[in-house]
C-alpha positions in Angstrom: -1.2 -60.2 -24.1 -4.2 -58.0 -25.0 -4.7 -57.2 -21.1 -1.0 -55.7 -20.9 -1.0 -54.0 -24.4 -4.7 -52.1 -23.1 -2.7 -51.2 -19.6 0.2 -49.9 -21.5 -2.6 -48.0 -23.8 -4.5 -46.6 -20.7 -1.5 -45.2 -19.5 0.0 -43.4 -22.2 -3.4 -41.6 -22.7 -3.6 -40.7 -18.8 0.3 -39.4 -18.7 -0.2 -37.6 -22.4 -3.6 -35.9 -20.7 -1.4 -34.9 -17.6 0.6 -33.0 -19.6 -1.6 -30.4 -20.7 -0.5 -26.9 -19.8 -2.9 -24.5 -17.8 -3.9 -20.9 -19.6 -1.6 -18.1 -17.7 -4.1 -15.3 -16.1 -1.9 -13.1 -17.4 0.3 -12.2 -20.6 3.6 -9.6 -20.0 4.5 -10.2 -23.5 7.5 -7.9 -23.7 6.8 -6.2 -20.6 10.0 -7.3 -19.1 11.9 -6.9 -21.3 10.8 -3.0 -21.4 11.2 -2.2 -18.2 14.8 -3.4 -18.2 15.8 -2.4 -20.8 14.3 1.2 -19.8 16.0 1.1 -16.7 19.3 -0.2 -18.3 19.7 2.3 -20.8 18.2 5.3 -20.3 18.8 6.7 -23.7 16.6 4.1 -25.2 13.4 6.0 -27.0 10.2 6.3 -24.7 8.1 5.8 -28.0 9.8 2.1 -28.8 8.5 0.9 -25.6 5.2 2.8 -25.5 4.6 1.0 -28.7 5.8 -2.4 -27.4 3.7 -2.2 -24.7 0.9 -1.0 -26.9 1.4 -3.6 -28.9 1.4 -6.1 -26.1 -1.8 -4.9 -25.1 -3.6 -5.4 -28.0 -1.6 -8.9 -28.6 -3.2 -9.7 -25.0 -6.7 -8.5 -25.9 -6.9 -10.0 -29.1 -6.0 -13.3 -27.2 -8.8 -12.9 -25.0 -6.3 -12.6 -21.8 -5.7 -10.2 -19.1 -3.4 -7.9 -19.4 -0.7 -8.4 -16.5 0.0 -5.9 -13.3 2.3 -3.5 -14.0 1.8 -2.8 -17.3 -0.7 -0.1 -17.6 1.2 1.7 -14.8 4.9 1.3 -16.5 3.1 2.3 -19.6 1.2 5.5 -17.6 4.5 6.4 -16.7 6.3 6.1 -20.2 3.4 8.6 -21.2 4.0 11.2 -18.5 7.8 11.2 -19.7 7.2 11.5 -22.9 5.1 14.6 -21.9 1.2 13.1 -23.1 0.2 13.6 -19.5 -3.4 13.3 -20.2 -3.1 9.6 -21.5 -0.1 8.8 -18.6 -2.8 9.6 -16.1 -5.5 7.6 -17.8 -3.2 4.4 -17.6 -2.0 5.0 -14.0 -5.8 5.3 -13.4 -6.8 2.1 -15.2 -3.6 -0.2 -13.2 -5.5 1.3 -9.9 -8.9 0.1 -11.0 -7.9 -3.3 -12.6 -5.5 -4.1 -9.3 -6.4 -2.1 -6.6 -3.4 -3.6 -4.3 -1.5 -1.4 -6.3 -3.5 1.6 -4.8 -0.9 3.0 -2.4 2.0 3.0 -5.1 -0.4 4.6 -8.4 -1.5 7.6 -5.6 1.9 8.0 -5.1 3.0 8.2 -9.3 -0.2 10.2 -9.9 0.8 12.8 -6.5 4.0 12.9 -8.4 2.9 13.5 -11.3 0.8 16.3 -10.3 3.8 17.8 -8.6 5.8 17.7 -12.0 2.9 20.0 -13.2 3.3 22.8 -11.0 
């Protein structure tokens, strides 16, 4: 009786240890939700969802994680709307260096951008 009760103990422990969820590399926090609802409504304020993502940033920091691909660029290009194209620039520039695979697509925003200017 004690040999089945320690194999029935032995095996709780291995499946309870199984279940132990791996740390994401990365946190979105509300970045999805921004973008569509950016892209859904149009209207929506600019500064709302630079200060989400803002927010998620910090959220992500404080957390010791990385922040995820796509948000320093979608946020870059909240700030050029909203007409702070110094910072908008900075943040395109900082998705580039973090993820360089996203190289081709920043040049194009910041070429854009620069565009926009004249």
């Amino acid at each position: 009786m004690d040999v089945k009760l320690m194999l029935v103990a032995a095996l709780s422990v291995a499946a309870l240890s199984g279940c132990q969820s791996t740390k994401p590399l990365y946190n979105y926090g509300s970045y999805q939700t921004n973008v569509y609802e950016h892209f859904k409504n149009e209207d929506s304020a600019v500064t709302e969802q630079i200060e989400a993502l803002e927010k998620t940033i910090r959220e992500t920091n404080r957390n010791r994680l990385q922040v995820g691909p796509g948000i320093y660029a979608h946020l870059g290009f909240l700030y050029l709307q909203s007409g702070q194209r110094d910072t908008g620039l900075g943040y395109l520039q900082k998705e580039k260096q973090l993820y360089p695979e996203s190289t081709q697509f920043i040049d194009f925003l910041l070429k854009n951008a620069k565009a926009g200017q004249s």
